[in-house]
Structure formats: structure tokens, C-alpha cells
C-alpha positions as CSV (number, residue, x, y, z in Angstrom):
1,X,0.0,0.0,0.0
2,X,3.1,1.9,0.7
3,X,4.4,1.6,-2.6
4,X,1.1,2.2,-3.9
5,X,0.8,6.1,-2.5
6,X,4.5,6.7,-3.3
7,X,4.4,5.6,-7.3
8,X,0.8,7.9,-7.4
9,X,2.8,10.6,-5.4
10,X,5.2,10.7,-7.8
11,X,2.9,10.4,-10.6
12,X,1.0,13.4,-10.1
13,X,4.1,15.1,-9.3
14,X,5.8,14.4,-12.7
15,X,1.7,15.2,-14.0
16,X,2.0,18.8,-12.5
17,X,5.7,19.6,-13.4
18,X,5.1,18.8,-16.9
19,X,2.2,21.3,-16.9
20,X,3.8,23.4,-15.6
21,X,6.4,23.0,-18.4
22,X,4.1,23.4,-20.9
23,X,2.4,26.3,-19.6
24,X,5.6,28.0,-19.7
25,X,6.2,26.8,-23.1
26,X,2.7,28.2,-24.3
27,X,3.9,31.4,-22.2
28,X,6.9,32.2,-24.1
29,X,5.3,31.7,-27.8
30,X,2.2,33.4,-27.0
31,X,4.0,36.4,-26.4
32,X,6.0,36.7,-29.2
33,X,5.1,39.6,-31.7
34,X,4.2,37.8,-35.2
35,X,6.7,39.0,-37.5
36,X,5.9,41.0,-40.9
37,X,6.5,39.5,-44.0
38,X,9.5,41.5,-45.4
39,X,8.9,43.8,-48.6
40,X,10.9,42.7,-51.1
41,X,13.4,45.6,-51.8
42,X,12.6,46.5,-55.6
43,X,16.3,47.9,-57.6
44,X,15.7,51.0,-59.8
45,X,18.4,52.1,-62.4
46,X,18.9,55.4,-61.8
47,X,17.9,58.4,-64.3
48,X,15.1,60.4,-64.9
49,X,11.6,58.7,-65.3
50,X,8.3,60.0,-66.6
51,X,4.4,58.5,-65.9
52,X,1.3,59.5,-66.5
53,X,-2.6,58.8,-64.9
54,X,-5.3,58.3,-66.9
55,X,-7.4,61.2,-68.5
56,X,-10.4,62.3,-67.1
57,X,-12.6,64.9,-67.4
58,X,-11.5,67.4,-65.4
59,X,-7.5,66.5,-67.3
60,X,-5.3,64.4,-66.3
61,X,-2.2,63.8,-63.9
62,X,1.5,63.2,-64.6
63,X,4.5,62.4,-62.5
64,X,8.7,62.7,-62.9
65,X,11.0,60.2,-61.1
66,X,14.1,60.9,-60.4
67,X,16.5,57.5,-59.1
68,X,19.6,58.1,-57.5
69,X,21.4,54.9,-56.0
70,X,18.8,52.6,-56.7
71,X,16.3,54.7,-55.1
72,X,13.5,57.4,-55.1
73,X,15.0,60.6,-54.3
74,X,12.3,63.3,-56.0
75,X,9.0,63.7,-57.3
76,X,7.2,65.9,-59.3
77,X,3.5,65.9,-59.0
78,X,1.8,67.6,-61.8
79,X,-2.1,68.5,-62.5
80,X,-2.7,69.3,-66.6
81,X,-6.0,70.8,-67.7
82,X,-7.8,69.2,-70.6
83,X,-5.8,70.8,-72.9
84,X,-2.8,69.2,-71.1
85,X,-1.2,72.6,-69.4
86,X,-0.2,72.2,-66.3
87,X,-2.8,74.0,-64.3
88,X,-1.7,77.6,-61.9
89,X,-1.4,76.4,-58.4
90,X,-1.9,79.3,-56.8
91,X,-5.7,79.4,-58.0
92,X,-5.7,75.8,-56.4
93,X,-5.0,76.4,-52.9
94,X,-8.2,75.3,-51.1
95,X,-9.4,78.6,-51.0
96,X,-12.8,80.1,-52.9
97,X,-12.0,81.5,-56.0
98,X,-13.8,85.3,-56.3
99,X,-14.7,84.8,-59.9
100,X,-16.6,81.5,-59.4
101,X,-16.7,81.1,-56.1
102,X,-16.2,77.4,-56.7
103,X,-13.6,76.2,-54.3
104,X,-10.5,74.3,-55.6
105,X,-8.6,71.4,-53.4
106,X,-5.4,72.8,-52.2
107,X,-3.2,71.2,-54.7
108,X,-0.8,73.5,-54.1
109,X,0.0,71.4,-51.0
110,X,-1.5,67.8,-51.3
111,X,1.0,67.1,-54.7
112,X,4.4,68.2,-52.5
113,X,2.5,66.1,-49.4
114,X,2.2,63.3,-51.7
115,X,5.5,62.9,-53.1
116,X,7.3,63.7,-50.0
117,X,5.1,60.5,-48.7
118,X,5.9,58.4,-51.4
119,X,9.8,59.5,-51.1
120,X,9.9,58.5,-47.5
121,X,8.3,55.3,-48.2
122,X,10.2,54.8,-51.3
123,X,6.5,53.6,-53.2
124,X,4.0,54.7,-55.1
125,X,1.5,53.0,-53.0
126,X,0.5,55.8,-50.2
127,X,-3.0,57.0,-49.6
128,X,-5.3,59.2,-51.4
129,X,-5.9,62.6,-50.2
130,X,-9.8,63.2,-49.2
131,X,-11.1,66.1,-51.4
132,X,-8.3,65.0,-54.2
133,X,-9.3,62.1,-54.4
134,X,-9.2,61.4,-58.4
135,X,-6.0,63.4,-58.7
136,X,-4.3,61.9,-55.8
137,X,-5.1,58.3,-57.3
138,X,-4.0,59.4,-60.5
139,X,-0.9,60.3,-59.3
140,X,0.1,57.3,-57.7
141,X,-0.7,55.7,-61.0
142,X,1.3,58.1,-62.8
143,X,4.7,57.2,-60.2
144,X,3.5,53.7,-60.5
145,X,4.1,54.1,-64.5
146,X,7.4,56.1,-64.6
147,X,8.8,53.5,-61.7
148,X,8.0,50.8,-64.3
149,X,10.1,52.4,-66.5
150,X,12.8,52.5,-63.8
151,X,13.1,48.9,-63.0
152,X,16.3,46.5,-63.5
């Protein structure tokens, strides 16, 4: 009977250490951050690379490039009218116009926003501006175009 207590003492011993074990266990990988798939890095060649968005009917959108070192170190955002002029900034500054009294999206601003956003990320892929929207997507299909261009 002896024997008996001692092998079921040890028994539920061993029965709670290896819980405990795998509590720990569970512990240590249940607290691990998942890890982010990497982005894989795309090469450029470097130079001078123009895109453009689609036209619409209000004009359409174009972009410029420019690589140096494999990467994207400036963009130019531009807006062309439906004659393809690139439109006066200053009359699109979020502000009411006097003549119309339409008010324009601050252009002025959201295009230098925007590639300074895609410069830092190194992509075309950055969000659209609320109140811009059609430009701002065109854009980023514009960058997405000339970066095509730029790829090894």
C-alpha cells in the first residue's frame, strides 16, 4: 500500500511539473510579436523617369521620377487641364475662388504632401488625399508608370 501512495505521489508530481512546463512553453510563444512579411526591396536604375494617370474629365495627372542609388530621391506631381497645361497652383489652394466662387482642393500642397510620402516610403503606393481624391489616385498611378520604367 506503501508503494502504492509513493508511485501515485510521484505520478502526479511528474503530472503537475510537466504542466507546468508546458504552460511555460505556451507562455513564451504566446507572447512573441508575429513578424511582418519583409517587402521585397525593388532595384531601380537610376535616371530620370516619366508617368502618367489616366485622363479624365476634369485633365489628367503626370508624374517625374528621379533615381539616384537605386532609389526614389524626387518627385514631381503635376495636374494638366484638358488641354494638357499644367494647371496655376496658386488658384488651387483650397481657397474660394472670387470669380466663381467654386472652391479648388489645395493642390498647391496635397502634390508636394504626396510625393514627399511616397519619397519617405520609397513607393507609389500611399493614400489618397480626401477632397483630391481622383488626382491623388492618379498620381500614384502616374509614379507607379514612370517607376516601371525604372526597373532592373
Amino acid at each position: 500500500m506503501k508503494a502504492t501512495k509513493r508511485l501515485i505521489a510521484i505520478f502526479l508530481i511528474s503530472v503537475f511539473a510537466l504542466s507546468l512546463v508546458s504552460c511555460k512553453t505556451k507562455s513564451k510563444t504566446s507572447t512573441q510579436k508575429p513578424t511582418a512579411p519583409k517587402t521585397p526591396t525593388i532595384a531601380y536604375k537610376d535616371g530620370t523617369y516619366t508617368g502618367a494617370g489616366p485622363k479624365w474629365s476634369k485633365g489628367s495627372e503626370d508624374a517625374t521620377v528621379v533615381i539616384k542609388g537605386g532609389k526614389i530621391t524626387n518627385i514631381t506631381l503635376r495636374r494638366l487641364d484638358t488641354s494638357g497645361k499644367e494647371i496655376d497652383y496658386n488658384k488651387w489652394t483650397g481657397q474660394k475662388d472670387p470669380k466663381s466662387g467654386k472652391v479648388f482642393p489645395n493642390l498647391k500642397k496635397f502634390r508636394v504632401d504626396m510625393a514627399k510620402r511616397m519619397i519617405d516610403k520609397q513607393t507609389y503606393n500611399v493614400d489618397t488625399i480626401a477632397g483630391a481624391t481622383e488626382s491623388t489616385k492618379n498620381w500614384k498611378i502616374a509614379v507607379k508608370n514612370a517607376l516601371e520604367k525604372a526597373k532592373k
